[in-house]
C-alpha positions as CSV (number, residue, x, y, z in Angstrom):
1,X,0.0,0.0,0.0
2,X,1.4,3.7,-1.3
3,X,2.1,5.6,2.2
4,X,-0.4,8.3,2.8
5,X,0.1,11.9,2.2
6,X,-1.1,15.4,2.9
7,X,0.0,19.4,2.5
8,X,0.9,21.8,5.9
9,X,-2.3,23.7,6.3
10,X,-0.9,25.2,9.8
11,X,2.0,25.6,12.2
12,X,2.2,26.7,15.7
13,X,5.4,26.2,17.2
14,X,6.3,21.8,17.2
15,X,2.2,21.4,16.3
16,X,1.5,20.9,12.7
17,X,-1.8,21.0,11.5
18,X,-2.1,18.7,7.9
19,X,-5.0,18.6,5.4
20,X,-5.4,16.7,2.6
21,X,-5.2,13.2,3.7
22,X,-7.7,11.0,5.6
23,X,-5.7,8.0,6.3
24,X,-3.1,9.0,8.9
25,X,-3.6,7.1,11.5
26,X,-3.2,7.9,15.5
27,X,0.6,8.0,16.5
28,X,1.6,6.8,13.1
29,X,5.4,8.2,12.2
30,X,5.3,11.0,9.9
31,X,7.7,13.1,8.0
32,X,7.2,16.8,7.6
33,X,8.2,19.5,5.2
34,X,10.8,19.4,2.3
35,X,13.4,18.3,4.3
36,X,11.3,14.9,6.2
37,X,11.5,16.2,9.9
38,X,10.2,13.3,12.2
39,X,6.6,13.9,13.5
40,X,4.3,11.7,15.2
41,X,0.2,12.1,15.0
42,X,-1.3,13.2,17.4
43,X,-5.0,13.5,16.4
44,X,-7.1,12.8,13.8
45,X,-10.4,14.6,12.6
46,X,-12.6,14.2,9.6
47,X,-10.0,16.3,7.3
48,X,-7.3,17.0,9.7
49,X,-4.4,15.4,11.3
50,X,-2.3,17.2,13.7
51,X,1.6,16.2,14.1
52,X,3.4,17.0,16.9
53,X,7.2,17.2,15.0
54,X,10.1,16.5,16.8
55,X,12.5,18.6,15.2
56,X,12.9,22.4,15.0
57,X,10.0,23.5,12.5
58,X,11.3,27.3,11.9
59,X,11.1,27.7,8.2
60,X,8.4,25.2,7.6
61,X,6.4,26.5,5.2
62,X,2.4,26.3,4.2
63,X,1.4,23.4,1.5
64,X,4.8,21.8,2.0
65,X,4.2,18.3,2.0
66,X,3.3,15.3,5.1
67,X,4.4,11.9,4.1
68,X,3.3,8.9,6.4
69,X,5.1,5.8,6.9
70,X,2.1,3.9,7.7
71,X,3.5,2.5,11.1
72,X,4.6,4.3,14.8
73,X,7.6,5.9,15.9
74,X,10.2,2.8,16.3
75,X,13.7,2.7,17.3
76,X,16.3,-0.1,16.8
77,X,17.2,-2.7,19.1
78,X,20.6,-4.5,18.2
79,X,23.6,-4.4,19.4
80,X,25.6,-1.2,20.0
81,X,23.4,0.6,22.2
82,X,25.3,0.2,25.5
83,X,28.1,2.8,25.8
84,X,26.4,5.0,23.0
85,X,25.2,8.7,23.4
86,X,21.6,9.5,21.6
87,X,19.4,11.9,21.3
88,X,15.2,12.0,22.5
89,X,14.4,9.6,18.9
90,X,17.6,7.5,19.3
91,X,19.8,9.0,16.4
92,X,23.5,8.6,17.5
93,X,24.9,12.3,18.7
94,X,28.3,11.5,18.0
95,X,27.2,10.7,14.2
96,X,25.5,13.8,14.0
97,X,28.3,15.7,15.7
98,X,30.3,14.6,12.8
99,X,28.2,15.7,9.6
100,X,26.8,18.7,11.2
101,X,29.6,20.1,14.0
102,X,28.0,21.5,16.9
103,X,24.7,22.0,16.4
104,X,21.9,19.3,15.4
105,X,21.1,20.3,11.6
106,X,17.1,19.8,10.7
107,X,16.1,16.5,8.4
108,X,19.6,14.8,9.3
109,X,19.0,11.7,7.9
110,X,21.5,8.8,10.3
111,X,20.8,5.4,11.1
112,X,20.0,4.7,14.5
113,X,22.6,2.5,15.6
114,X,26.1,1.5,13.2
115,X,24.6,-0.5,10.5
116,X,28.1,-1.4,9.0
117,X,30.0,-2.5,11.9
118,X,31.1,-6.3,11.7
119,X,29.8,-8.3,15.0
120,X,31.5,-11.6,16.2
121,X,28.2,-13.5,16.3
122,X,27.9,-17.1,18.3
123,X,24.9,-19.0,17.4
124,X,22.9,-20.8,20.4
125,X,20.0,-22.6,18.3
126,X,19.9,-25.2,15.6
127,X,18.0,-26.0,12.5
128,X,14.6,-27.9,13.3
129,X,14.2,-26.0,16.7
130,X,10.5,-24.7,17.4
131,X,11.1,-21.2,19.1
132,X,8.9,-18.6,20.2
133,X,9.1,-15.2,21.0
134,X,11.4,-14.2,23.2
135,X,14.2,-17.2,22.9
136,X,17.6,-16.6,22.6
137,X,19.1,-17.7,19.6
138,X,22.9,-16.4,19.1
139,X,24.9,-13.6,21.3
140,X,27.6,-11.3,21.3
141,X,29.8,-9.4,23.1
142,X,28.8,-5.9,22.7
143,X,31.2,-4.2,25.0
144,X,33.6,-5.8,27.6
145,X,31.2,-6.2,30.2
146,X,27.7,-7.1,28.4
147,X,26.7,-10.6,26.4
148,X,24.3,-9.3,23.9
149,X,21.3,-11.8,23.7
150,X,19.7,-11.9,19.9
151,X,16.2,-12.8,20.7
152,X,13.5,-13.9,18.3
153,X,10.5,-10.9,18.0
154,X,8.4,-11.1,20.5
155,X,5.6,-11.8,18.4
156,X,7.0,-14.6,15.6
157,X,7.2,-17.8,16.6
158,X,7.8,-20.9,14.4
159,X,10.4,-24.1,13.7
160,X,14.2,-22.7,12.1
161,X,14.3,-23.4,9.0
162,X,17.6,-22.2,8.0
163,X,20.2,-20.9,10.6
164,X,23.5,-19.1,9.7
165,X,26.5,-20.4,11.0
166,X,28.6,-19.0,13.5
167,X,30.7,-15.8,12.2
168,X,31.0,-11.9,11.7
169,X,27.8,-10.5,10.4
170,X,26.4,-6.5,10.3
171,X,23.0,-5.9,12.5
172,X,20.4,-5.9,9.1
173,X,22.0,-9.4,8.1
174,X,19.5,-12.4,8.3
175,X,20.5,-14.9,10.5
176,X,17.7,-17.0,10.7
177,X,14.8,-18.1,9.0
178,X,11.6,-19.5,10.8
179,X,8.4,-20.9,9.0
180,X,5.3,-19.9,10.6
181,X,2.2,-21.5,9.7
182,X,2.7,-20.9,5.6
183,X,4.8,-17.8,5.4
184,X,8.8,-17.7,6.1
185,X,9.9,-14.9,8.5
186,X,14.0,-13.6,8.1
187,X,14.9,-13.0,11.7
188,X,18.0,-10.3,11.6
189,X,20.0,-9.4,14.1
190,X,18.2,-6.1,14.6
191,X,14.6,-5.2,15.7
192,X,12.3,-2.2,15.3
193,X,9.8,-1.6,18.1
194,X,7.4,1.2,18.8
195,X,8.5,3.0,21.7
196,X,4.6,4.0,23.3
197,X,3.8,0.3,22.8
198,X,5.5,-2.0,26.4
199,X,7.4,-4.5,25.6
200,X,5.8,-8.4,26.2
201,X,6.6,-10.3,29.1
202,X,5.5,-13.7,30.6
203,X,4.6,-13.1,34.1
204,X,5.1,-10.1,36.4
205,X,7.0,-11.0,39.8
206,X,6.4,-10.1,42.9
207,X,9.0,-7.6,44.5
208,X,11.8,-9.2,46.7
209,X,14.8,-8.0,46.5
210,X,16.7,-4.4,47.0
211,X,18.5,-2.1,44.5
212,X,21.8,-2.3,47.0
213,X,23.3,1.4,46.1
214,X,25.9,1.4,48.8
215,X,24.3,5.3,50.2
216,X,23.0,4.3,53.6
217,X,20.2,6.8,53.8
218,X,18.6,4.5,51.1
219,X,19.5,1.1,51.7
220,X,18.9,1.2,55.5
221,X,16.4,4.0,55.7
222,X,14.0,4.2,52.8
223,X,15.1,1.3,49.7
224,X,14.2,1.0,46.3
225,X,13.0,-2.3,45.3
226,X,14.6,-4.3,41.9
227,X,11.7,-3.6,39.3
228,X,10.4,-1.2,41.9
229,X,10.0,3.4,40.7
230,X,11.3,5.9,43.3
231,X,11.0,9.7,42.6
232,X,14.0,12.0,43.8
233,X,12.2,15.8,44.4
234,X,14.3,18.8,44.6
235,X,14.6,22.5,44.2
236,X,17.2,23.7,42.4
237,X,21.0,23.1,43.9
238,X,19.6,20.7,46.2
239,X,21.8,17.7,43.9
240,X,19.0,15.3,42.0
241,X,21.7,15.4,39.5
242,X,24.5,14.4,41.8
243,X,22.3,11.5,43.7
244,X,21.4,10.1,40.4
245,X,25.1,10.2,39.3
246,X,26.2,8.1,42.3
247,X,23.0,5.4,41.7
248,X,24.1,5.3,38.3
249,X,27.9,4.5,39.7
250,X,27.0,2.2,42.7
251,X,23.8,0.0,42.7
252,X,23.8,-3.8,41.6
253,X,21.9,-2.7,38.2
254,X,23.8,-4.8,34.7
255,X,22.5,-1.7,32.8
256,X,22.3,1.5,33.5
257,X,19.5,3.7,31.1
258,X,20.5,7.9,31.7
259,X,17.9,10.2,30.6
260,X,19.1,14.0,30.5
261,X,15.2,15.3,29.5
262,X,15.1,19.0,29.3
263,X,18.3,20.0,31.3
264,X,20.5,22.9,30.6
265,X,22.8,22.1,28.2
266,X,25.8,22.7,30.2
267,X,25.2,20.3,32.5
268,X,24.6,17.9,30.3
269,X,28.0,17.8,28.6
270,X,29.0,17.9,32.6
271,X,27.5,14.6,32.6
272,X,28.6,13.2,29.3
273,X,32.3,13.8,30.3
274,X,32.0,12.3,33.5
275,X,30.3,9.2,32.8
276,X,33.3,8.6,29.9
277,X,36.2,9.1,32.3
278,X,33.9,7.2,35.2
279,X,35.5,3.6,36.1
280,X,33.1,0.8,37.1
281,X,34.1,-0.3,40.3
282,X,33.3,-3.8,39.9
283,X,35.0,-4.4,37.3
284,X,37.3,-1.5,37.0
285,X,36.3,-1.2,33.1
286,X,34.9,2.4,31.9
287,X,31.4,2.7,33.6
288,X,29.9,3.6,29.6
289,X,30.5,-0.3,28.9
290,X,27.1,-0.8,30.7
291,X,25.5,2.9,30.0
292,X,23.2,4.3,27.6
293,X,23.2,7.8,27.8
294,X,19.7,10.0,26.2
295,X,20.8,13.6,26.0
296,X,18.0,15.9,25.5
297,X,18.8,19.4,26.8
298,X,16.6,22.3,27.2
299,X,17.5,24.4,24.4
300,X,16.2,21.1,21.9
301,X,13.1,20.7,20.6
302,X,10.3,20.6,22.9
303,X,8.5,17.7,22.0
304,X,11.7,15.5,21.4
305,X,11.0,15.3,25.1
306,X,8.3,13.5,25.4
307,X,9.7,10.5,23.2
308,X,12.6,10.5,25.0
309,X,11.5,9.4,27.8
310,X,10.1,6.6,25.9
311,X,12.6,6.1,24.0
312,X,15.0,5.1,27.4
313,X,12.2,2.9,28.9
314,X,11.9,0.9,25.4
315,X,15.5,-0.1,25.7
316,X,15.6,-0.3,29.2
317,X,13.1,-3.5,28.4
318,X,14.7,-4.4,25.6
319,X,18.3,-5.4,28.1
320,X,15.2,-6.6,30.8
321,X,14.4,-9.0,27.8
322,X,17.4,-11.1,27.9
323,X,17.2,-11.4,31.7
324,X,19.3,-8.0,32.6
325,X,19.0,-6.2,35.8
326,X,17.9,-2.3,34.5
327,X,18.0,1.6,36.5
328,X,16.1,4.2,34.5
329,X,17.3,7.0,35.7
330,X,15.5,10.2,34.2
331,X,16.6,13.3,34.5
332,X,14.3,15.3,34.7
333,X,10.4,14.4,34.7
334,X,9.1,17.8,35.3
335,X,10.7,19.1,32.2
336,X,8.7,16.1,30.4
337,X,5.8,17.6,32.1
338,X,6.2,21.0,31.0
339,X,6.8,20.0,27.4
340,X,3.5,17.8,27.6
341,X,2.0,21.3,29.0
342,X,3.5,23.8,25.8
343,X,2.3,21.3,23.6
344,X,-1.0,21.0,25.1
345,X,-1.0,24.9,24.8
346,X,-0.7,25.1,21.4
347,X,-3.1,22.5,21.0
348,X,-5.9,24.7,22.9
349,X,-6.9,22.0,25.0
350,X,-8.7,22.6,28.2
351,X,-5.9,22.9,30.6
352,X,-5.6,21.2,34.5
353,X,-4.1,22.7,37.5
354,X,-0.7,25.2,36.8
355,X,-1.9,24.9,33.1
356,X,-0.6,21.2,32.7
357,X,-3.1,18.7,30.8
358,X,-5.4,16.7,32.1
359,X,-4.5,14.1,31.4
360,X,-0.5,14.2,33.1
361,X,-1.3,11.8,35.6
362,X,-2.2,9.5,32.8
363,X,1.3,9.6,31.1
364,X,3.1,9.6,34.3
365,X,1.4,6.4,35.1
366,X,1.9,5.3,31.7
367,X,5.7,5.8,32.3
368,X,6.1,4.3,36.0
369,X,4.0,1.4,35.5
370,X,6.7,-0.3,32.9
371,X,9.1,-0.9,35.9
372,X,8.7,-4.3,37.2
373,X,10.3,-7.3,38.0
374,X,9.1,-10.1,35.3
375,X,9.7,-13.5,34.0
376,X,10.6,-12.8,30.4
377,X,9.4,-14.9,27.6
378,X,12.5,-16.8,27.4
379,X,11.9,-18.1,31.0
380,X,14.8,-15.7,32.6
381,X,14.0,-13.1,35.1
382,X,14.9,-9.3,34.5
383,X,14.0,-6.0,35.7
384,X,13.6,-2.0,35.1
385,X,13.3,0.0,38.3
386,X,12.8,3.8,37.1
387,X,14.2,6.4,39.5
388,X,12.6,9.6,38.1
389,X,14.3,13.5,39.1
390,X,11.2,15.9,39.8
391,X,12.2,19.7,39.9
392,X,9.5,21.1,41.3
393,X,9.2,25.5,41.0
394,X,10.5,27.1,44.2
395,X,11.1,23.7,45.8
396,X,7.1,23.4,46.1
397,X,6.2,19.8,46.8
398,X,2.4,20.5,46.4
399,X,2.9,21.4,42.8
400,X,1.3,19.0,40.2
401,X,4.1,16.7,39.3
402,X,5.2,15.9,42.0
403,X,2.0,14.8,43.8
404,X,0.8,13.0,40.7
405,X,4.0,11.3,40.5
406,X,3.5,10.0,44.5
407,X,0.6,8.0,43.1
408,X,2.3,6.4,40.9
409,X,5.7,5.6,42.7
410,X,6.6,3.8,46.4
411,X,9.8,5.0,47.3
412,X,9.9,8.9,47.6
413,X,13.4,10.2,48.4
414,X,12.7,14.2,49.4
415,X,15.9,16.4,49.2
416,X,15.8,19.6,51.2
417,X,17.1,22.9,50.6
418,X,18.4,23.7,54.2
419,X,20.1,20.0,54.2
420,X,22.5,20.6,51.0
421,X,23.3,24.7,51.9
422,X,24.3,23.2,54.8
423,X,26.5,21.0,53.1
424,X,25.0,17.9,54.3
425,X,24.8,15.5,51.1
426,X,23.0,13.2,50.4
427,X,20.6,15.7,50.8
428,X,17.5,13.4,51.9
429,X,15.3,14.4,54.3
430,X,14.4,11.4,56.4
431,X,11.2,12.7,57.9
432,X,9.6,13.7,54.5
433,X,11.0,10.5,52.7
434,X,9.3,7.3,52.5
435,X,9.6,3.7,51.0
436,X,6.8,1.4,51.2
437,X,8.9,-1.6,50.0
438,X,10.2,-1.8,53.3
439,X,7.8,-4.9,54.5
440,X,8.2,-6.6,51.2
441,X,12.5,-6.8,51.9
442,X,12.2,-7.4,55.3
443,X,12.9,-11.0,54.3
444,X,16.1,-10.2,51.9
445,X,17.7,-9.0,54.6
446,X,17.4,-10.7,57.3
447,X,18.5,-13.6,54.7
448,X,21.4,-12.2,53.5
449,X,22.5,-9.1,56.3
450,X,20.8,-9.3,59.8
451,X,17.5,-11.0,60.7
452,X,17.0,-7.4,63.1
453,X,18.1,-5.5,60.0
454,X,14.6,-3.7,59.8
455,X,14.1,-3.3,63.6
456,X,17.5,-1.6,63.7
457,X,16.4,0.7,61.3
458,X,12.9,1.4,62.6
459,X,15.1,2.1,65.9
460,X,17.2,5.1,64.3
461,X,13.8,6.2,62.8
462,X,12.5,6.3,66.1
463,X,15.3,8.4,67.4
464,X,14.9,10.6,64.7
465,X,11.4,11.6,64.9
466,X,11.9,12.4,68.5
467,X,14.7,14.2,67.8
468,X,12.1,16.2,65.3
469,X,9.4,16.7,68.4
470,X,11.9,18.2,70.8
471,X,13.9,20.6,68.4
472,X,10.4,22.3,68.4
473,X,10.6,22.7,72.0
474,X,14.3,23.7,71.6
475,X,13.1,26.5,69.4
476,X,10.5,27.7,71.4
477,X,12.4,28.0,75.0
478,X,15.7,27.0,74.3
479,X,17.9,23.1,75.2
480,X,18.9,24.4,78.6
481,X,15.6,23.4,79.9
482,X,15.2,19.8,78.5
483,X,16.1,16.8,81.3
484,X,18.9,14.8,80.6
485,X,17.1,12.2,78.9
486,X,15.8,14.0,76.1
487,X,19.4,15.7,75.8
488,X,20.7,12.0,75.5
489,X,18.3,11.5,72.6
490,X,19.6,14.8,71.0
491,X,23.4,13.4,70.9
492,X,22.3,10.5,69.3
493,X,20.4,11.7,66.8
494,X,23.5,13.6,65.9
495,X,25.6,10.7,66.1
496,X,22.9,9.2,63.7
497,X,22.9,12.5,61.1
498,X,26.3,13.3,60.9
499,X,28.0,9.3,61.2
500,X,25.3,7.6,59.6
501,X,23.0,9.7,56.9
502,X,25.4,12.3,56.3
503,X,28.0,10.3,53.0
504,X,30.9,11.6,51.3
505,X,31.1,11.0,47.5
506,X,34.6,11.9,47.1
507,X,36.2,9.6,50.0
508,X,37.4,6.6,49.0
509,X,35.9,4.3,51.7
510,X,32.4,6.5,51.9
511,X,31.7,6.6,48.3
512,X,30.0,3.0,48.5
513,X,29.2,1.5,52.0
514,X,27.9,-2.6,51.7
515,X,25.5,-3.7,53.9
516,X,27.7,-5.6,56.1
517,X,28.9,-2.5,57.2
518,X,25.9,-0.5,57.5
519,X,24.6,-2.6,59.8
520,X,26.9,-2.7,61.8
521,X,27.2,0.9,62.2
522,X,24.0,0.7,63.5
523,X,24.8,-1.9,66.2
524,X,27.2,0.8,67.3
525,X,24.8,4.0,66.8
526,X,21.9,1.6,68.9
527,X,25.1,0.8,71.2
528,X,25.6,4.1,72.6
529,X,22.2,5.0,72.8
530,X,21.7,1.9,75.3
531,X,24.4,3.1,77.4
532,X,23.9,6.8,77.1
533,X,20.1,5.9,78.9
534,X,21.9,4.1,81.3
535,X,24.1,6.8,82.2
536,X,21.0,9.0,82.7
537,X,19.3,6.3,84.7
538,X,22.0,6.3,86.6
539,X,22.3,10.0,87.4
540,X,25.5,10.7,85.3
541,X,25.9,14.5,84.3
542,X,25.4,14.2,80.3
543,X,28.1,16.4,79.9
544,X,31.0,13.5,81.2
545,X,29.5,11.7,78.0
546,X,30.4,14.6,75.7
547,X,33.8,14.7,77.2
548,X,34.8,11.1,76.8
549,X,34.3,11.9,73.1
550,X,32.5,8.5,72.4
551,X,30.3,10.3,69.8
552,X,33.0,11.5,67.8
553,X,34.3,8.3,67.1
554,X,31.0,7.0,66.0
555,X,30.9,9.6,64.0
556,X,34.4,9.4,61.9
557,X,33.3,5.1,61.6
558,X,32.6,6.3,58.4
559,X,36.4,7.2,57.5
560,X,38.2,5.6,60.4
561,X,36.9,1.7,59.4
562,X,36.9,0.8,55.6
563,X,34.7,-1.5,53.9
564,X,36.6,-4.8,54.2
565,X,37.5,-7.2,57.5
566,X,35.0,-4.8,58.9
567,X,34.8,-8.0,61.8
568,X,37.8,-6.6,64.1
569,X,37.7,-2.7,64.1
570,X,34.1,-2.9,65.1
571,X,34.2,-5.0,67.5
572,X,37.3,-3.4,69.4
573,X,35.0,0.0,68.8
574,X,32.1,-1.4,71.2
575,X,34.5,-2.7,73.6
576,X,35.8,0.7,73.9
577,X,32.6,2.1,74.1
578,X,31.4,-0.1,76.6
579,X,34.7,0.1,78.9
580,X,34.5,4.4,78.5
581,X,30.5,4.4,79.4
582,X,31.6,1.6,82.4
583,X,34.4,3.9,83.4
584,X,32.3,7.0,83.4
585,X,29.1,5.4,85.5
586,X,32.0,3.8,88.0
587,X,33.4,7.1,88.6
588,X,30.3,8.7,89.4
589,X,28.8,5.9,91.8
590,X,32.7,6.2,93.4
């Protein structure tokens, strides 16, 4: 069938309205003008379609022609991805850097991902084998640290009828073919999917085990579940960037998916050198040999946006596919939102609250609910877990966005403004934070760390919403006036801010904390707030305690004990707490 066409009839901004042509069909792929810009429909009317195009449209002119291509906006899945910088509709930045220079020319015409590039291909199924969507049938090694897994479509399924032998072949090169029924399907190395459209899986799992990042204030305090969505609020300088940056470097994710949606473009490149000089510190390769980067800065086109973020999910799912561990990490979902509200705009729809569309909490649903933990088709077990910035205006938590996005998520990690100016990083405030995946690990770790792990933790919780009621007093009529016994619960909630939540990025041994040693920094933190009540009990003036400096040296654990044979420095620690707090309560009853 001939691919549909019509003329410009009007243009407002990314929105193209087109006449002529009845048989566009919803979000069916169009291109736009004389020089093909990528557009996407976005309604359809009696005699009109409307395109949202996702290229810079200055210059487009009336009666210029709308070709369709009679399917939806698709990228390409093979490999090559990982380690690759795109933009919002997966074309390759460093290709386009080198036909146009700086800037992003309109109408560049690149493939999506190398199509000429030679892969060392190993083949994994046989002739006569009935496969089904899903099933691995060769790999790859696409970088040092990732087996690529070429998987039949998920929707063909069939016996091989021919299979190419083991060898170097380019991504569009058949490899397979499978009869199906009376028609013979070419499998190539390469697949097209539409990025709106969720990838198939066979069975979602329940949620059991934690996204370890090494940052304490989220494994111990609030954690984010494998397959699970967390949102990271913030005003401006309160370091959603920097958070993200060290989730991207730390947790136990194969893959890691980095959407830069909307961002100033200086920070961007910020980014972009960083994560190519970062080095994984598993493996000690470069940390891009597991990346995707998805650079979309502020200053592109508006609605390129929106598809990015789609565009990262799709291959997110795509490495879930093959039975990878994924973190989404999207940077930043309010400037999504504000594209979805321009565009809206121009569209004249009725608009929602702060001028956003109705229908935001929609596509932010629409977006969170593809994490999950699944069973794929091929039987393994994968995941996406989609941590997504929000920058609210002013630092206004009550604004749209990010209360729609608190339906849709479970882990809610709040920075706060007065937290990072006073240099305490990461900036999480622990009262205004919340996971509910809490009860659903409680069994991971008592399995695999402590089986008080979660007790502990509710402890120093405990501590620190007291600490939170009595500072109000403190404000009103001043510390002086509160007994010992609250006092004592003051000095460990600061053992608890500064030793515990507070973490240095830069320090070698502070960077990335494991969960061995977590907890037992909070046997030590729980430790001295045992014997500090006992002291009180006992009538001991609170200010001997202070002396004796015991909370000091909980609080430099953090630097004074690294992150290996933890077993011996920790245990000589409580022994010297416990013989200081016995010294100090013999003294007195002396």
């Amino acid at each position: 069938m001939a691919n549909s066409q019509g003329k410009i009839f009007g243009i407002n901004g990314p929105v193209v309205t087109v006449k002529g042509c009845d048989s566009f069909e919803m979000q069916e792929m169009v291109y736009v003008g004389n020089e093909e810009l990528i557009g996407e429909v976005i309604g359809v009317t009696q005699d009109t379609a409307i395109v949202q195009v996702y290229e810079e449209t200055t210059g487009l002119r009336k009666g210029e022609p709308v070709k369709g291509t009679g399917g939806p906006l698709s990228i390409t899945l093979a490999p090559g991805i990982i380690s690759n910088i795109f933009d919002g509709i997966e074309r390759p930045l460093k290709d386009i850097r080198n036909i146009s220079g700086s800037f992003i020319e309109r109408g560049l015409k690149v493939n999506n991902l190398d199509e000429e590039k030679l892969w060392d291909i190993k083949i994994k199924a046989i002739k006569g084998d009935y496969v089904t969507g899903g099933e691995v049938i060769a790999v790859t090694q696409e970088t040092s640290l990732l087996e690529h897994r070429i998987m039949i479509p998920p929707n063909v399924s069939g016996i091989i009828s021919w299979i190419a032998p083991d060898g170097k072949y380019k991504i569009s090169d058949v490899i397979a073919k499978i009869i199906s029924g009376e028609d013979t399907i070419d499998v190539t190395i390469k697949q097209r999917w539409p990025i709106k459209k969720a990838r198939p899986y066979a069975k979602r799992e329940p949620i059991s085990k934690p996204l370890v990042t090494g940052q304490r204030v989220i494994d111990t305090m609030f954690p984010l579940a494998k397959g699970g969505a967390a949102a990271i609020p913030g005003g401006f300088g309160t370091g959603k960037t920097m958070t993200q940056h060290q989730l991207a470097k730390w947790c136990d994710a194969d893959i890691i998916v980095y959407i830069g949606c909307g961002e100033r473009g200086n920070e961007m490149t910020q980014v972009l050198d960083e994560f190519s000089e970062l080095i994984d510190p598993k493996s000690q390769r470069p940390l891009l040999d597991r990346t995707v980067l998805i650079a979309n800065t502020s200053n592109m086109p508006v609605a390129a946006r929106e598809a990015s973020i789609y565009t990262g999910v799709t291959l997110a799912e795509y490495y879930r596919d093959m039975g990878y561990d994924v973190a989404l990490m999207a940077d930043s979902t309010s400037r999504w939102a504000e594209a979805l509200r321009e565009i809206s705009g121009r569209l004249e729809e009725m608009p929602a609250e702060e001028g956003f569309p109705a229908y935001l909490a929609s596509r932010l649903s629409a977006f969170y609910e593809r994490a999950g933990y699944v069973t794929n088709l091929n039987a393994t077990e994968g995941s996406v877990s989609i941590i997504g910035a929000v920058s609210p205006q002013g630092g206004d938590f009550s604004e749209p966005v990010t209360q729609n996005t608190k339906r849709f998520i479970r882990c809610f990690w709040a920075l706060d403004k007065s937290l990072a100016y006073s240099r305490h990083y990461p900036a999480i405030q622990w009262l205004t934070s919340y996971s509910e995946y809490l009860g659903e690990l409680e069994d991971w770790y008592a399995d695999n760390v402590s089986g008080d792990f979660i007790e502990k933790r509710n402890a120093i919780m405990a501590i620190l919403q007291e600490e939170s009621s009595l500072m109000e007093i403190v404000k009103l009529i001043g510390a002086d006036v509160l007994p010992d016994s609250q006092k004592a619960t003051l000095e460990v909630a600061r053992t608890i801010r500064a030793g515990f939540l507070q973490q240095n990025a830069f320090h070698a041994d502070d960077t990335y904390v494991p969960l061995e040693k977590q907890n037992k920094m909070m046997d030590i933190i729980l430790l001295f707030d045992r014997r500090i009540k006992q002291c009180v009990e006992k009538g001991v003036v609170l200010s001997r305690v202070k002396e004796s400096g015991v909370a000091d040296d909980i609080i430099r654990i953090k630097y004074s004990i690294g992150n290996e044979n933890i077993d011996a420095p920790f245990k000589a620690l409580a022994e010297k707490i416990n013989q200081t707090f016995d010294g100090i309560m013999y003294g007195r009853a002396k």
